[in-house]
Backbone as numpy.savetxt, mean C-alpha at the origin, in Angstrom:
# Nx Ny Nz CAx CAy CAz Cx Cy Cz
-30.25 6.65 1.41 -29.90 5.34 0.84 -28.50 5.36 0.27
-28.14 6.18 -0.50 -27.00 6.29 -0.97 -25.58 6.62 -0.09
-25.30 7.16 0.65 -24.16 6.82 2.38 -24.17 5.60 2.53
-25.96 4.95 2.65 -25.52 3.60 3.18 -25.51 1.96 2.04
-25.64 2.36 0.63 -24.58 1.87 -0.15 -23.29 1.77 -0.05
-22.50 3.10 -0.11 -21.48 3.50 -0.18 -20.68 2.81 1.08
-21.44 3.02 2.36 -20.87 2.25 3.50 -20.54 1.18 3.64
-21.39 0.18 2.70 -21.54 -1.24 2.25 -20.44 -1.46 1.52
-20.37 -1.22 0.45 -19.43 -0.58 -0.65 -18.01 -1.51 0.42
-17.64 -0.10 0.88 -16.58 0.32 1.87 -16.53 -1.11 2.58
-17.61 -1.31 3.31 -17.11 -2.56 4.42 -17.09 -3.66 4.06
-17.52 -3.85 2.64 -16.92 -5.15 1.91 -15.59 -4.73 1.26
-15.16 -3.63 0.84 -14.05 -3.79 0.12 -13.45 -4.24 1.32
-12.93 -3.31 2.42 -11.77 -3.47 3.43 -12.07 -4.50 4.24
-12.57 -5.41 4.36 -12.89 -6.51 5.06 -11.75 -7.62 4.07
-11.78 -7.32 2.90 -10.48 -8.26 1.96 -9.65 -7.62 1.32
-9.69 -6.43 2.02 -8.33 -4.97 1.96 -7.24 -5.58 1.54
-6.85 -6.68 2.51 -5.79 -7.55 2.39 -5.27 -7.93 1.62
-6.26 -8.22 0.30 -6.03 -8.86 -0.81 -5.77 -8.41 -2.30
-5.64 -7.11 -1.84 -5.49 -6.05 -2.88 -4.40 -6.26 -4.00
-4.58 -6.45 -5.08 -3.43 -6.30 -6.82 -3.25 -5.64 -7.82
-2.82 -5.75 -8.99 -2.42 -5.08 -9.83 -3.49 -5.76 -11.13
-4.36 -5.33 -11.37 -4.88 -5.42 -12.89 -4.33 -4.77 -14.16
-4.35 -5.36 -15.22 -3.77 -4.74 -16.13 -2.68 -4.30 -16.90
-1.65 -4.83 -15.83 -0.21 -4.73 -16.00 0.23 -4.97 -16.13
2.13 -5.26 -15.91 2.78 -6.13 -17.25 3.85 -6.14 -15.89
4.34 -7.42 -16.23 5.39 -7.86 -15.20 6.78 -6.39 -15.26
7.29 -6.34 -14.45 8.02 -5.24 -14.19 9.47 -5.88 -14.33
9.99 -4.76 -14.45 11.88 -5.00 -15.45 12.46 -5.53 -13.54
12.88 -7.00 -13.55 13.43 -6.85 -12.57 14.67 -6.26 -11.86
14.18 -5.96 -10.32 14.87 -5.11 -9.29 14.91 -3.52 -9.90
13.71 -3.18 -10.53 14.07 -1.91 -11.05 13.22 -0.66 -10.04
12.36 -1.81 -9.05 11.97 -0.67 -8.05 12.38 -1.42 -6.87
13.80 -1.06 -6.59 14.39 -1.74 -5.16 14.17 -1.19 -4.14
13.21 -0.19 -3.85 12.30 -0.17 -2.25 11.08 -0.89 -2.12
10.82 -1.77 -3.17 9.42 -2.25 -3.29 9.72 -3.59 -1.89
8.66 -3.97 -0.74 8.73 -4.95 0.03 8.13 -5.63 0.37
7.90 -6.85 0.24 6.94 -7.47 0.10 6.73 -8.11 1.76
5.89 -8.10 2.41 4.82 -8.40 3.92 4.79 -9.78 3.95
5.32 -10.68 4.16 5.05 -12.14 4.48 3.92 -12.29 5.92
2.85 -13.00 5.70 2.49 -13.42 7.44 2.34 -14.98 7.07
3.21 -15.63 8.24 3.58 -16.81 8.04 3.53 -17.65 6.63
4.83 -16.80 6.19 5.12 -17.16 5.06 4.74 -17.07 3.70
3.55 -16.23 3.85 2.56 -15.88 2.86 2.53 -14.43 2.40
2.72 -13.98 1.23 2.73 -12.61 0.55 0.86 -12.09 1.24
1.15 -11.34 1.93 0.06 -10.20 2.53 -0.16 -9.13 1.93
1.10 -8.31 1.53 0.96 -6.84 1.57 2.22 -6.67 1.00
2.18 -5.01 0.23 3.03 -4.40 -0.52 3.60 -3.55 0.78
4.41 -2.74 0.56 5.00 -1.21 1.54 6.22 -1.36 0.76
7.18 -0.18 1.13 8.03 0.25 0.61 9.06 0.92 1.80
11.11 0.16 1.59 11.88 0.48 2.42 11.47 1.87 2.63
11.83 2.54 3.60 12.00 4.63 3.78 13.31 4.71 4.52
13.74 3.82 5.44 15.13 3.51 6.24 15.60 2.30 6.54
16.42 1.95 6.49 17.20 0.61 6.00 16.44 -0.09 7.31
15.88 0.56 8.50 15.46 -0.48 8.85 14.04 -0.08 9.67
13.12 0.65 8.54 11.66 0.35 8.58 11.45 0.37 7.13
9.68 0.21 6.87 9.00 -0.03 6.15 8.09 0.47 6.01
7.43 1.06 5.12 5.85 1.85 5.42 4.71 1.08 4.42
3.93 0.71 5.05 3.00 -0.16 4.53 1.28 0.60 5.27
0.60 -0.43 4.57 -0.91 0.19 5.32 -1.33 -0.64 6.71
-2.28 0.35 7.40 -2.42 0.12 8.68 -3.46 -0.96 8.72
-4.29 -1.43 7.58 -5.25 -2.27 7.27 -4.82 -3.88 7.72
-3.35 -3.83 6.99 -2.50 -5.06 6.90 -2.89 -5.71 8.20
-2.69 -5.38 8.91 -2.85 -5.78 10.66 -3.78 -5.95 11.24
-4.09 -7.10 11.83 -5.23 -7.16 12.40 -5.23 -6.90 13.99
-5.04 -6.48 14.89 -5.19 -6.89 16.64 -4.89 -7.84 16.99
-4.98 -9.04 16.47 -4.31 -10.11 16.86 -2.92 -10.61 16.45
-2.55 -9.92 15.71 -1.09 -9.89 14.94 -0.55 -9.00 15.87
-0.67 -8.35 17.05 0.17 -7.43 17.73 0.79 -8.86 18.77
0.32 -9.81 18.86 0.69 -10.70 19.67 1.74 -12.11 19.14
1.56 -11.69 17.69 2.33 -12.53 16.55 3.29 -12.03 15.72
4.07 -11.11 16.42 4.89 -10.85 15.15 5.84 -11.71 15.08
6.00 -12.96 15.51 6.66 -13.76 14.64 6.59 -14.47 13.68
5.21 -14.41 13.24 4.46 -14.58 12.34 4.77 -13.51 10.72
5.32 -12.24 11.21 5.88 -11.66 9.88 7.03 -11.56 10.02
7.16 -11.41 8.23 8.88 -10.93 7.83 8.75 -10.19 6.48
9.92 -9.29 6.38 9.42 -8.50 5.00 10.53 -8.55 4.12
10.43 -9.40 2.91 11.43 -9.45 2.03 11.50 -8.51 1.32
12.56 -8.35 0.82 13.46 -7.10 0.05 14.04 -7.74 -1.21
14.35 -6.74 -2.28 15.35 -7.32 -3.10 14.58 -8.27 -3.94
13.49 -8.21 -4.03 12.94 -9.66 -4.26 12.14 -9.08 -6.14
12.09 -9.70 -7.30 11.47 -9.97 -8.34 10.36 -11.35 -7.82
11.23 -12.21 -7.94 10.20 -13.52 -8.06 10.30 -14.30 -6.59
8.83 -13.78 -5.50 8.63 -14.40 -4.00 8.55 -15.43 -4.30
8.80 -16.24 -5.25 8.70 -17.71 -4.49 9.99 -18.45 -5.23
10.77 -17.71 -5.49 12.10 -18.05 -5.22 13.07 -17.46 -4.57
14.34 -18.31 -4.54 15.38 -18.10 -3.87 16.46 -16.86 -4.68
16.11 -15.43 -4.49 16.95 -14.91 -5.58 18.66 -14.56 -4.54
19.21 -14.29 -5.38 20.25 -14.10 -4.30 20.30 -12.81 -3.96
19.97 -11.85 -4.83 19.72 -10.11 -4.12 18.73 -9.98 -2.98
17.58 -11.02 -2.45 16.85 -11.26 -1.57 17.47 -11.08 -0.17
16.68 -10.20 0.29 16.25 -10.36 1.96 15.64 -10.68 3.03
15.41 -11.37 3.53 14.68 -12.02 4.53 14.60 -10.98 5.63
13.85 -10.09 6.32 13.98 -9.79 7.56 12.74 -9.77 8.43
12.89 -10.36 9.48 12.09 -10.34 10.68 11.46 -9.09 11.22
9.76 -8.89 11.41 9.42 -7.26 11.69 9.63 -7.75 13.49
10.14 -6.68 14.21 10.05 -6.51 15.40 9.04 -5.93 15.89
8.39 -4.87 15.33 7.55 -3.87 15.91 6.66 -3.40 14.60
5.28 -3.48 15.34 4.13 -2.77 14.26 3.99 -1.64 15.61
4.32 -0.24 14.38 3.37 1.21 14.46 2.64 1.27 13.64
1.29 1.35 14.37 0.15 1.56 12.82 -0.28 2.98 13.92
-0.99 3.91 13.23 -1.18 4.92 13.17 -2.47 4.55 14.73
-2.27 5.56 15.37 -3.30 5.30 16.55 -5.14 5.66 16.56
-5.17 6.58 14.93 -6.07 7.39 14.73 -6.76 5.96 13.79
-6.26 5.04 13.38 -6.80 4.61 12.71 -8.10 3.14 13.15
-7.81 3.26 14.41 -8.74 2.49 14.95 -9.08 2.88 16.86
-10.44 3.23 16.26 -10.99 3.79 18.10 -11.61 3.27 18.19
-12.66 2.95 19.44 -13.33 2.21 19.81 -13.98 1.26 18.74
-13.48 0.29 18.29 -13.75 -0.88 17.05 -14.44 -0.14 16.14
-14.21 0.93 15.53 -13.92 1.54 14.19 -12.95 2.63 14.00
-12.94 1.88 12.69 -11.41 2.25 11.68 -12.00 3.52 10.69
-10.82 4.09 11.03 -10.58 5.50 9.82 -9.46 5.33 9.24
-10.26 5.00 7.58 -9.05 4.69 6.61 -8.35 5.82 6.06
-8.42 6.98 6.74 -7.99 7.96 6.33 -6.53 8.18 6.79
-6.38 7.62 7.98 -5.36 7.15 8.86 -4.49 5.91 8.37
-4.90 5.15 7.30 -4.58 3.75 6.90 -2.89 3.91 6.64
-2.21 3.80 7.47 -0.70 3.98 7.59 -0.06 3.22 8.65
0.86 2.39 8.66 1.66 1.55 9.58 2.97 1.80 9.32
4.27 1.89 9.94 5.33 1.48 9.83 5.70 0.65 10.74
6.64 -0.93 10.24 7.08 -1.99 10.31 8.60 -1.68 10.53
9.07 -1.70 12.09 10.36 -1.85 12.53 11.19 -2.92 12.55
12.14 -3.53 11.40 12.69 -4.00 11.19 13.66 -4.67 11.98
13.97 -6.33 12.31 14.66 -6.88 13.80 16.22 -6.38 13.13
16.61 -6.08 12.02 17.82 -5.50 11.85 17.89 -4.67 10.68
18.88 -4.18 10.15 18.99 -3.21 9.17 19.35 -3.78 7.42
18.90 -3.51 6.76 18.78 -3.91 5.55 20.21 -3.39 5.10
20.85 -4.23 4.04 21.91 -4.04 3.36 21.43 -3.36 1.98
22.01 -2.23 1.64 21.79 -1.52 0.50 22.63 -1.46 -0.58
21.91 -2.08 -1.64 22.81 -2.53 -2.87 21.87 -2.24 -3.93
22.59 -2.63 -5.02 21.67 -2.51 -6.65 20.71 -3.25 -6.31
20.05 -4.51 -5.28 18.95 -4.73 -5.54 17.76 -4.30 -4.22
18.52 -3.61 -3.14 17.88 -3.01 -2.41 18.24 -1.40 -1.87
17.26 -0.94 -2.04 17.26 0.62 -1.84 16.37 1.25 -1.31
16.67 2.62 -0.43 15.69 2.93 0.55 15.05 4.17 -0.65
13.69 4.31 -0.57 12.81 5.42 -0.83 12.77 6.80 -0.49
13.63 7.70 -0.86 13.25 9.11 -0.33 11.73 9.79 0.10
11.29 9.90 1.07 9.65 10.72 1.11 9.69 12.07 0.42
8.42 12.21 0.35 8.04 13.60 0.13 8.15 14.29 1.17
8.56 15.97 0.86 8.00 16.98 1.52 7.23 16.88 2.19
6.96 17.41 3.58 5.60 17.47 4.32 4.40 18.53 3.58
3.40 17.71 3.67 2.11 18.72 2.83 2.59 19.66 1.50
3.55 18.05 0.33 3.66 18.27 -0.52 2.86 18.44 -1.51
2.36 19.67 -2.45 1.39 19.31 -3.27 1.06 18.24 -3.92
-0.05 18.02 -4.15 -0.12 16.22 -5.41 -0.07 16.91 -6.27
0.75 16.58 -7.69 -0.21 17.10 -8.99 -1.39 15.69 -9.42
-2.02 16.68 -10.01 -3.49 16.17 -11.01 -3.37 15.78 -12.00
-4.24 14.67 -12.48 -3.85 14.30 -13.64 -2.73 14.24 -13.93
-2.13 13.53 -13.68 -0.44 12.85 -14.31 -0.67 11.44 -14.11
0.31 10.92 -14.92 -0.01 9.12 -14.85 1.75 9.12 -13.92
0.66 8.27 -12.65 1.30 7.63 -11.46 1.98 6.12 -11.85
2.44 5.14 -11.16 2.64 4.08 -11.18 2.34 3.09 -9.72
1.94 1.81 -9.81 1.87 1.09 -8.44 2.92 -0.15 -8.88
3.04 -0.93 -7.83 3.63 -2.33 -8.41 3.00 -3.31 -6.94
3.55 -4.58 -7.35 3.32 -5.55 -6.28 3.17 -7.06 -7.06
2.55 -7.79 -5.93 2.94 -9.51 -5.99 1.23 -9.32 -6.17
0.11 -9.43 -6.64 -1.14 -9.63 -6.24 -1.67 -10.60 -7.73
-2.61 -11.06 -7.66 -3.58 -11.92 -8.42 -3.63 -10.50 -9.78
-3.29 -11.02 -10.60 -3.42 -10.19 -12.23 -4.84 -10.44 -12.18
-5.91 -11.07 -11.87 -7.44 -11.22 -12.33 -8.25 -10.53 -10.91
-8.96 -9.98 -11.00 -9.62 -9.67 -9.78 -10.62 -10.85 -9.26
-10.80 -11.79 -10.64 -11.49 -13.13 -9.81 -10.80 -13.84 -9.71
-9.68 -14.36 -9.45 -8.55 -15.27 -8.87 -7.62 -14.50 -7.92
-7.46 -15.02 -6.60 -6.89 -15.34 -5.46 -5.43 -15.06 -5.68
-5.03 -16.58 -6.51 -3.99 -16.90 -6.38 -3.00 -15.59 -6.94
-1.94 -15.16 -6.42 -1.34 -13.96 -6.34 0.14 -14.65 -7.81
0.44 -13.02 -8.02 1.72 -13.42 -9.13 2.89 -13.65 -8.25
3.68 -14.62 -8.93 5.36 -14.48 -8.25 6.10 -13.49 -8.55
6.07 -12.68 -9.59 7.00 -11.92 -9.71 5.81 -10.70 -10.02
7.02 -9.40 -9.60 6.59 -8.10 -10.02 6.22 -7.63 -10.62
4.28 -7.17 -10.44 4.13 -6.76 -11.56 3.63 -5.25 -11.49
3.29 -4.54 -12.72 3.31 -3.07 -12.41 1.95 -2.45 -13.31
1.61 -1.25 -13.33 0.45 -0.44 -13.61 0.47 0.97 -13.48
0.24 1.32 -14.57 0.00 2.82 -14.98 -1.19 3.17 -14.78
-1.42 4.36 -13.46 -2.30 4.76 -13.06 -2.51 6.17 -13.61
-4.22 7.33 -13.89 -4.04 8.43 -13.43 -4.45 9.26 -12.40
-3.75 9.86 -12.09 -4.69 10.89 -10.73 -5.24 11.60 -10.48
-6.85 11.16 -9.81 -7.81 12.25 -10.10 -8.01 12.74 -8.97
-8.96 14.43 -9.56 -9.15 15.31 -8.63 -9.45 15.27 -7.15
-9.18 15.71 -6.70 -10.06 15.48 -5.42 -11.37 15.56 -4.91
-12.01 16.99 -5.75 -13.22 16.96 -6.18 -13.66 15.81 -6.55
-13.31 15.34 -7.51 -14.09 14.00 -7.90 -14.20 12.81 -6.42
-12.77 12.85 -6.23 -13.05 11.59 -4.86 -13.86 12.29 -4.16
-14.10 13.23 -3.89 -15.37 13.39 -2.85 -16.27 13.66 -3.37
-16.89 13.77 -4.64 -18.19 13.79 -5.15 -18.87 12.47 -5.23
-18.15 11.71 -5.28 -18.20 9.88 -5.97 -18.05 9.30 -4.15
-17.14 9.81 -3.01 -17.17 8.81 -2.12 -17.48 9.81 -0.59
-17.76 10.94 -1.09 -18.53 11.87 0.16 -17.80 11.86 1.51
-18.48 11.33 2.22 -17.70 11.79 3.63 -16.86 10.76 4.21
-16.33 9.92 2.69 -15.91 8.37 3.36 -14.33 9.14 2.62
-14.27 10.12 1.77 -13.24 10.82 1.31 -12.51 12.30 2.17
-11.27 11.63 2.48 -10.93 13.12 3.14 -9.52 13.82 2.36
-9.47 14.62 1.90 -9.02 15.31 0.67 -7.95 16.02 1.62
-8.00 15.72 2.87 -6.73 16.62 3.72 -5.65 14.99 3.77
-6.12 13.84 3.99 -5.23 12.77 3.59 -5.46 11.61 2.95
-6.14 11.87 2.02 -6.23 11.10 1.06 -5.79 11.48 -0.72
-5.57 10.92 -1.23 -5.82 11.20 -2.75 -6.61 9.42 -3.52
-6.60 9.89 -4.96 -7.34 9.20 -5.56 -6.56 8.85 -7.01
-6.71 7.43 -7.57 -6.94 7.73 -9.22 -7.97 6.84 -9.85
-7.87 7.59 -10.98 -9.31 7.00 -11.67 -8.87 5.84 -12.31
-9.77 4.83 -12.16 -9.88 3.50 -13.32 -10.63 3.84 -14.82
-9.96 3.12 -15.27 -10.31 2.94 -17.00 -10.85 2.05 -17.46
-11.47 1.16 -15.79 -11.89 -0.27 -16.61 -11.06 -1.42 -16.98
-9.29 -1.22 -17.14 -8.80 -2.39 -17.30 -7.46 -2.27 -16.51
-7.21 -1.56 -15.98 -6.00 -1.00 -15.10 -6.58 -0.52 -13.76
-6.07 -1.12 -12.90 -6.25 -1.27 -11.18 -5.51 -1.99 -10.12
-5.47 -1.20 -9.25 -4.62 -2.30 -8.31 -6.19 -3.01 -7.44
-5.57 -4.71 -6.87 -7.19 -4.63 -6.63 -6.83 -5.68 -5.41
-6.56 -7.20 -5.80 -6.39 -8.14 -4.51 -5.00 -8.53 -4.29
-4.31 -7.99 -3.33 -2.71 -8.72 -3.12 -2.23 -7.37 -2.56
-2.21 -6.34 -2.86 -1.21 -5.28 -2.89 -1.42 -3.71 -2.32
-2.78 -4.11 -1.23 -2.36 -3.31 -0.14 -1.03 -2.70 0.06
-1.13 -1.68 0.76 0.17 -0.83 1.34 1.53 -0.63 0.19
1.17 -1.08 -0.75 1.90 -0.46 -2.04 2.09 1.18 -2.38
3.19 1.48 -3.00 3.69 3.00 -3.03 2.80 3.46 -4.32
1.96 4.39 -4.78 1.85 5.00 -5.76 2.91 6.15 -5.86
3.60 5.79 -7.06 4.62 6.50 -7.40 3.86 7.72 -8.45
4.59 8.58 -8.46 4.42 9.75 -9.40 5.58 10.90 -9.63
5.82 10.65 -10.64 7.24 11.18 -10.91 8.75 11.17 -10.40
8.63 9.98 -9.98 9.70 9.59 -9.11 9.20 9.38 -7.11
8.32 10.03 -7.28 7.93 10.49 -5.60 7.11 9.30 -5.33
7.07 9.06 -4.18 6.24 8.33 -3.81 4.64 9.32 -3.07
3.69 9.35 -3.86 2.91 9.88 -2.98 1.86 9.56 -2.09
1.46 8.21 -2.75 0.27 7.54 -1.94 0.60 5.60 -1.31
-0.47 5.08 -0.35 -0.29 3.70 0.11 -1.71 3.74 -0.23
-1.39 2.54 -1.45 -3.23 2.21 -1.36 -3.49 1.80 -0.30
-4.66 1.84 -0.27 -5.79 1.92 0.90 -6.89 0.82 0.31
-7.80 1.28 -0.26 -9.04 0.70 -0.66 -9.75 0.60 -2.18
-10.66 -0.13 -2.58 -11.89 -0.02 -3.72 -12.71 -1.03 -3.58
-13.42 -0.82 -4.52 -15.15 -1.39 -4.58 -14.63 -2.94 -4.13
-15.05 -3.78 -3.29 -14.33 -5.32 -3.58 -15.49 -5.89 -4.66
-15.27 -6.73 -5.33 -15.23 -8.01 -6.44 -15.56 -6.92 -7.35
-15.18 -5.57 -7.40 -15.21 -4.87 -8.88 -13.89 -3.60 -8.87
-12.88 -4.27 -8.98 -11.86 -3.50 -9.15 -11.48 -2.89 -10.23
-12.21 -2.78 -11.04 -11.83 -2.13 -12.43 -13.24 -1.08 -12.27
-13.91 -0.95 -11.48 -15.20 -0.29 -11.19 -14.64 1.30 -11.84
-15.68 2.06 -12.75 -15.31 3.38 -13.63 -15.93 4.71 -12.91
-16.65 3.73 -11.89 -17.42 4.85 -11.31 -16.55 5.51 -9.71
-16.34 4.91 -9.18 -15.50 5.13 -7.81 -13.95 5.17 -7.89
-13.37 6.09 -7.49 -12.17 6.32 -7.85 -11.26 5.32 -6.83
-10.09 4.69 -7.26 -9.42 4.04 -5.92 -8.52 4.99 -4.94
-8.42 4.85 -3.71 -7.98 5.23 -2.69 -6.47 4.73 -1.85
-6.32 6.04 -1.69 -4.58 5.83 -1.42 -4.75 6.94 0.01
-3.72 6.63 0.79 -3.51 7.41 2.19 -2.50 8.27 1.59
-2.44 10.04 1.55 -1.68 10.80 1.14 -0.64 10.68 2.37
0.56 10.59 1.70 2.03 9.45 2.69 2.27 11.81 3.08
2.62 12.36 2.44 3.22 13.91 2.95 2.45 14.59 4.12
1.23 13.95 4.18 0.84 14.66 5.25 1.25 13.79 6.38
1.68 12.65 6.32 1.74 11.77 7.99 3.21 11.76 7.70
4.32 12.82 7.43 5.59 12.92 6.80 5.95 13.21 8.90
5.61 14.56 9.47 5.87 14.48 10.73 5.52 13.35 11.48
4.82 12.47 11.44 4.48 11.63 12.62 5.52 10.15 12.11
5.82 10.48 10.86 6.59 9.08 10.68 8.04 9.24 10.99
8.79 10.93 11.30 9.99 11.07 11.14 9.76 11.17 13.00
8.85 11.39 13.81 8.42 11.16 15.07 8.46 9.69 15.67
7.93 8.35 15.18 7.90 8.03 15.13 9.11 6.67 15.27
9.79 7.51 14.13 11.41 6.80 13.70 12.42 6.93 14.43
12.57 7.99 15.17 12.92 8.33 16.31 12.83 8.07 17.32
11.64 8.17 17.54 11.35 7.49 19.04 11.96 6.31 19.13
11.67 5.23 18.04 11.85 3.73 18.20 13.49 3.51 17.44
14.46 4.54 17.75 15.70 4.42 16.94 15.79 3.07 18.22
């Protein structure tokens, strides 16, 4: 019985993956995280990711549906941006040309969120200034540390029962738990070779809006949320879920290449 809770769990959260935010947090000092990018699909804030080269993006592989491989004119990923629903002038507008989402992450019509990784090829190259800046990665199969307080940011709904998403940037102090724990609490739906985790406190969470967002930790970027419980994002019992970005460090510098 308990797998197939947990499975439930799972296929309601990521079914509104999409909608993932920031609980708990406090609007952020603007342009003070200028790789932060915000996912428009037709015109609409989707998804968090973060610049890595002036002209991709790394976001989650969730973002995308199969039918968006036939629409990318339908996205664009602004830059530079504090407040999406204005006109700032450090703002970027750019057009995605090309979705790479990870190939592992969907086989025969099921998804392994373990894989939950996309990069977004940019129709031109981003201008780099004080309000836009590219993200250094981690090391490949860089250690995580434990327990340290991480950070997320993004555009998402401050309430986990309201929709409607924030205009401007807001942010959250996360901590990061064991791995042990994510796999004691989420079993074989946890894979500790690319995933990590942090624990909720009950009033701090990322939850609807802000998918494919960077968990920062000490400057590094180490994780893209991924997933949690849906309509209980502050949930104390299940840890939230992030795609560990150092281990898919070769396939994204593979990747970047190929499609120079």
């Amino acid at each position: 019985m308990f797998p197939y809770i947990i499975l439930l769990l799972i296929g309601l959260s990521l079914a509104d993956g999409m909608k993932s935010s920031i609980i708990g947090g406090k609007e952020a000092i603007p342009h003070s995280r200028p790789y932060m990018a915000s996912i428009l699909r037709s015109k609409y804030h989707t998804c968090g990711g973060m610049l890595i080269r002036q002209d991709y993006v790394l976001t989650a592989a969730h973002c995308l549906n199969r039918s968006d491989f036939t629409n990318r004119d339908h996205f664009e990923v602004v830059l530079g941006a504090h407040n999406i629903n204005k006109v700032e002038g450090g703002q970027q507008r750019i057009p995605v040309r090309k979705f790479i989402r990870h190939p592992m992450f969907e086989q025969n019509n099921k998804k392994d969120y373990s894989y939950d990784i996309m990069l977004l090829k940019l129709k031109k190259k981003a201008r780099l200034n004080a309000f836009v800046k590219v993200m250094p990665l981690p090391k490949k199969n860089e250690k995580t540390p434990v327990n340290i307080k991480c950070s997320i940011a993004g555009w998402g709904s401050k309430n986990p029962h309201e929709i409607e998403r924030s205009d401007v940037m807001q942010e959250v102090s996360l901590k990061l738990q064991n791995n042990s724990e994510c796999k004691k609490m989420w079993q074989q739906y946890f894979n500790s070779e690319r995933m990590i985790c942090s624990a909720s406190d009950g009033k701090h969470a990322f939850c609807k809006g802000d998918s494919g967002s960077p968990l920062i930790c000490k400057t590094i970027p180490q994780g893209i949320a991924s997933y949690t419980i849906d309509n209980d994002c502050t949930n104390t019992t299940y840890p939230q879920i992030y795609v560990k970005i150092s281990y898919f460090i070769p396939w994204i510098k593979k990747k970047m290449k190929m499609n120079e």
